[in-house]
Biopython code that builds the backbone (N, CA, C, O; Angstrom):
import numpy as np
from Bio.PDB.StructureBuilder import StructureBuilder

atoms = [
    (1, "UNK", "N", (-91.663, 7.499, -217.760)),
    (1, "UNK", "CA", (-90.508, 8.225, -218.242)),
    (1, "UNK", "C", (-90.008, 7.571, -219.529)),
    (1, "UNK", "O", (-89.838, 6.352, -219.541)),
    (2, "UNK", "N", (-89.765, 8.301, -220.601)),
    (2, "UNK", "CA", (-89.473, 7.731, -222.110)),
    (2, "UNK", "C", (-88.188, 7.809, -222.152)),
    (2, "UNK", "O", (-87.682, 8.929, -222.085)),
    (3, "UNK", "N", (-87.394, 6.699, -222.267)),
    (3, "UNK", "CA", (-85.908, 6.913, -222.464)),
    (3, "UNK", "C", (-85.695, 7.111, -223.674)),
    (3, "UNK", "O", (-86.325, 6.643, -224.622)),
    (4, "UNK", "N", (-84.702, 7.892, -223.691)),
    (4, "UNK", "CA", (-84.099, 8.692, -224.949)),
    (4, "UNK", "C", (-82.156, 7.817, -225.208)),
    (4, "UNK", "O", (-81.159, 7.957, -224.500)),
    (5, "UNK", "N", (-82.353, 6.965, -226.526)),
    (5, "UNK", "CA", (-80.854, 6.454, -226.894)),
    (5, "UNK", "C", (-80.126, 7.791, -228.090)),
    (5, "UNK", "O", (-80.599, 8.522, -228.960)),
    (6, "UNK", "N", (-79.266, 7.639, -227.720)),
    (6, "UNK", "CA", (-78.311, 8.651, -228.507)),
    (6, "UNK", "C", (-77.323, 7.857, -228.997)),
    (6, "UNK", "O", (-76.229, 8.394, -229.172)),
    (7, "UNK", "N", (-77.453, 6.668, -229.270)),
    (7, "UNK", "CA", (-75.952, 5.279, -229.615)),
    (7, "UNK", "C", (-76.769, 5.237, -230.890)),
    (7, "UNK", "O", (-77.987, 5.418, -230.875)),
    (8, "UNK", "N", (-76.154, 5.021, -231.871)),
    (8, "UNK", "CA", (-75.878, 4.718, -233.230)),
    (8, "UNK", "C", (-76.680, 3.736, -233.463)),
    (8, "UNK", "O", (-77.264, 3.687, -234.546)),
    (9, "UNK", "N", (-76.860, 2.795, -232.531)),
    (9, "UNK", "CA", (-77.378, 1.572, -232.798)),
    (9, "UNK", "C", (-79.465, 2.050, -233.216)),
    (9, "UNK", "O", (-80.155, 1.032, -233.285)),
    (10, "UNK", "N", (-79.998, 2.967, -233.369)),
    (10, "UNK", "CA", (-81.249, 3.633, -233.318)),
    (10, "UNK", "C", (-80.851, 4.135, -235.145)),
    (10, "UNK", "O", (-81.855, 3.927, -235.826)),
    (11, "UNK", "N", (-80.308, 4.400, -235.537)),
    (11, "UNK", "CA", (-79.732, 5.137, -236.664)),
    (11, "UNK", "C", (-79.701, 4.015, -238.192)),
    (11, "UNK", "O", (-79.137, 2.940, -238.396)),
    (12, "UNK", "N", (-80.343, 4.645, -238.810)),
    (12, "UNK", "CA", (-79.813, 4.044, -240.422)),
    (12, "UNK", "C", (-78.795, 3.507, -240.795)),
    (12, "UNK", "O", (-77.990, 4.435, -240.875)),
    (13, "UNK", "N", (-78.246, 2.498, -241.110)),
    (13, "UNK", "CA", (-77.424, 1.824, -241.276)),
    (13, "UNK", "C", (-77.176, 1.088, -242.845)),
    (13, "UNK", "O", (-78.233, 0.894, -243.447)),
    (14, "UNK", "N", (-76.335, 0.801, -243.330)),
    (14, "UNK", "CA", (-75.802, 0.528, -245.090)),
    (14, "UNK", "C", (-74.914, -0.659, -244.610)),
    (14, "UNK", "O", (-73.930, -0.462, -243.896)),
    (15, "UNK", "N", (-75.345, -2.066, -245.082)),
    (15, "UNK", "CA", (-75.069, -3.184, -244.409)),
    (15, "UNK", "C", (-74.576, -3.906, -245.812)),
    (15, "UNK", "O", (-75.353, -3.740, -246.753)),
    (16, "UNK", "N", (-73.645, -4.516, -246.021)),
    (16, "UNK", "CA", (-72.776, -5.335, -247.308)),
    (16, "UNK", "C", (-73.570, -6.984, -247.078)),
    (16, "UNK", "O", (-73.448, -7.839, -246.200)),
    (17, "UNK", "N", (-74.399, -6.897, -248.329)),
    (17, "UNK", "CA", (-74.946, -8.460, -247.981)),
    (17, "UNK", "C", (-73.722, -9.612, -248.584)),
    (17, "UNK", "O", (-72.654, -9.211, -249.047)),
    (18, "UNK", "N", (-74.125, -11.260, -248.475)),
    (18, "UNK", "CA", (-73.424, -11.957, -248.643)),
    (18, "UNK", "C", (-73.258, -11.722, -250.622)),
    (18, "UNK", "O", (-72.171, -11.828, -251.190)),
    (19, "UNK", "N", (-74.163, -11.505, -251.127)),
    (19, "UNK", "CA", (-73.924, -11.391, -252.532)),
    (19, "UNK", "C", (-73.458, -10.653, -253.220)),
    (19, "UNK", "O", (-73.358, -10.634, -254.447)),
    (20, "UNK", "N", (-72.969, -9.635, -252.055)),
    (20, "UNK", "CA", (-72.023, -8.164, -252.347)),
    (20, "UNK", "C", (-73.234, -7.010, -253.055)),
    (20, "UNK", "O", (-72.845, -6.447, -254.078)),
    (21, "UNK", "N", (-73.851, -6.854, -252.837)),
    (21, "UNK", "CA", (-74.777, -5.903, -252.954)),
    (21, "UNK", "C", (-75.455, -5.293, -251.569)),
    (21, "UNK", "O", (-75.819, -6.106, -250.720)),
    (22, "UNK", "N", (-75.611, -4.042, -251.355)),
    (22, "UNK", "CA", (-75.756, -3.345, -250.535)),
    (22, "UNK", "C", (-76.951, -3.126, -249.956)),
    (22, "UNK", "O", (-77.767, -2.910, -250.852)),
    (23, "UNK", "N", (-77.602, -3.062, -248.568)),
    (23, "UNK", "CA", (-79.204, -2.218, -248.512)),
    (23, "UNK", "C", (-79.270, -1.986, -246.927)),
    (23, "UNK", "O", (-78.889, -2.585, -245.922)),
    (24, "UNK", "N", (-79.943, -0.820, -247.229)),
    (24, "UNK", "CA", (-80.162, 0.287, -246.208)),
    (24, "UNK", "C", (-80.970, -0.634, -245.069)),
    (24, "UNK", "O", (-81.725, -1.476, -245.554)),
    (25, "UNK", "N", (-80.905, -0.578, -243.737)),
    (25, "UNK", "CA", (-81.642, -1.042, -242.975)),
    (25, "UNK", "C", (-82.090, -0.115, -241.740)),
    (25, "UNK", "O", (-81.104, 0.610, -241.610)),
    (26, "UNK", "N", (-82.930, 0.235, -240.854)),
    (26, "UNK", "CA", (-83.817, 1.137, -240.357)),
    (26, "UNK", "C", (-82.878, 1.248, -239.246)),
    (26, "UNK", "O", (-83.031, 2.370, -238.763)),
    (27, "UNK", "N", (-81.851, 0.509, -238.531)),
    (27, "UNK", "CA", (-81.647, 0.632, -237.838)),
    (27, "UNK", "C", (-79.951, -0.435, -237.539)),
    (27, "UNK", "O", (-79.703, -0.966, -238.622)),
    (28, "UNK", "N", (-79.162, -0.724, -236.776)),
    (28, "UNK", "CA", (-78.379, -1.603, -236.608)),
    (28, "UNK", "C", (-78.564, -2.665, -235.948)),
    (28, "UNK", "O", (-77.752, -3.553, -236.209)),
    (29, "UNK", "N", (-79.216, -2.867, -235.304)),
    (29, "UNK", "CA", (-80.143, -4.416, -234.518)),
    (29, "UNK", "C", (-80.822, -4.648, -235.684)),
    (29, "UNK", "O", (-80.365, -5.778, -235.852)),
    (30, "UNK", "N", (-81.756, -4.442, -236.902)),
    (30, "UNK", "CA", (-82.284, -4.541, -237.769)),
    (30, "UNK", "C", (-81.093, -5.572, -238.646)),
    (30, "UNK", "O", (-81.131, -6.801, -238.584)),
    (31, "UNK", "N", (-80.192, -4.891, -239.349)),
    (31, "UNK", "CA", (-79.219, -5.127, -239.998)),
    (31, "UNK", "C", (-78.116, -6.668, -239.464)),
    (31, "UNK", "O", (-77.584, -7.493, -240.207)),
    (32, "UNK", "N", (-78.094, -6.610, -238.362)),
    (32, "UNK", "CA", (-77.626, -7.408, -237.423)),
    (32, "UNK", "C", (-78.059, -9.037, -237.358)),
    (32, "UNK", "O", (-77.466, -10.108, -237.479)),
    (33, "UNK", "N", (-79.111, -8.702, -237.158)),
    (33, "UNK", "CA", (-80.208, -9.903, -237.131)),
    (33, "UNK", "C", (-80.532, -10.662, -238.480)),
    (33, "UNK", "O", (-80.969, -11.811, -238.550)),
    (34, "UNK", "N", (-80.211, -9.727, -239.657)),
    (34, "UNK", "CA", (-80.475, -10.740, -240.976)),
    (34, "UNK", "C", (-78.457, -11.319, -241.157)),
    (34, "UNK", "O", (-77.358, -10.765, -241.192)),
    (35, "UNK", "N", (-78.797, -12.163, -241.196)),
    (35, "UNK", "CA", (-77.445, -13.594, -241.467)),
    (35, "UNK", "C", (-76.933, -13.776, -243.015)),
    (35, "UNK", "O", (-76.441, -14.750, -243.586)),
    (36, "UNK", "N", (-77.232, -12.515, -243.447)),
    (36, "UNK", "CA", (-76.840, -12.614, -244.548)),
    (36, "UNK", "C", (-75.893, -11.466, -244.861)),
    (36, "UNK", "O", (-75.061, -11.304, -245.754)),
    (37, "UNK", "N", (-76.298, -10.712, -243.821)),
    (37, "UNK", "CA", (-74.921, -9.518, -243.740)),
    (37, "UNK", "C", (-74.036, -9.781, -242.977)),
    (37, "UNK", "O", (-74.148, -10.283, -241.858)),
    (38, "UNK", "N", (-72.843, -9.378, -243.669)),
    (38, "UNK", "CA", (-71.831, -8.963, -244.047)),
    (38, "UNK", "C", (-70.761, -8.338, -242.701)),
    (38, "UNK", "O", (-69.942, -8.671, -241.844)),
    (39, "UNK", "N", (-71.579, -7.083, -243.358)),
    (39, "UNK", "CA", (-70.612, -5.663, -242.184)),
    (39, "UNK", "C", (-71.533, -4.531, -242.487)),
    (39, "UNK", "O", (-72.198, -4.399, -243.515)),
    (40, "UNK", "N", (-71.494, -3.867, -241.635)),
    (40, "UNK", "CA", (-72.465, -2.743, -241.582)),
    (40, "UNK", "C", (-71.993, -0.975, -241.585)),
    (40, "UNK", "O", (-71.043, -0.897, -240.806)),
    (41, "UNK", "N", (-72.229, 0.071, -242.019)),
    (41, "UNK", "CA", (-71.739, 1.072, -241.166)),
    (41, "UNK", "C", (-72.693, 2.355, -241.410)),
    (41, "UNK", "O", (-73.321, 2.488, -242.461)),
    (42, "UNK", "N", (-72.740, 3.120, -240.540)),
    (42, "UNK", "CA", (-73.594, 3.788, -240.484)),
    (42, "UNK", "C", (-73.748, 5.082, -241.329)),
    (42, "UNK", "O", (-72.733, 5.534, -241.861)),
    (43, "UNK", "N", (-75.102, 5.800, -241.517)),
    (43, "UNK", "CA", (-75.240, 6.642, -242.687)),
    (43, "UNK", "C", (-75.886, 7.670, -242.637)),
    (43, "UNK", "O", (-76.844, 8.016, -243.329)),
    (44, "UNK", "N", (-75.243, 8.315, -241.601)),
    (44, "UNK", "CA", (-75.097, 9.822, -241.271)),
    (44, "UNK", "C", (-73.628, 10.515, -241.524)),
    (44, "UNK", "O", (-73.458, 11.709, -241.278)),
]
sb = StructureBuilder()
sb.init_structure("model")
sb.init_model(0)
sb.init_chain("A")
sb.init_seg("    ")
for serial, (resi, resn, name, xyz) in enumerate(atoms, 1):
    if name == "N":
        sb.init_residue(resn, " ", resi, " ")
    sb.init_atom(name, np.array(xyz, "f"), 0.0, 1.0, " ", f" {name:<3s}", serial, name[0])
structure = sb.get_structure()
């Protein structure tokens, strides 16, 4: 059985790095995990 997520956290995400410049990441666990961001929000 294939579970299906519908939480945001699966979704494209626009994450504020530490040098104040911006980049898209595939997902929010993606974005999360690099220590150089910031804050994140999503981009739908």
């Amino acid at each position: 059985m294939k579970t299906t997520y519908k939480g945001s956290f699966l979704r494209p995400v626009c994450a504020q790095l530490e040098n104040g410049q911006f980049k898209t990441y595939s997902n929010g666990c993606t974005a999360c995990s690099d220590a150089k961001v910031l804050g994140q929000s999503a981009r739908w």
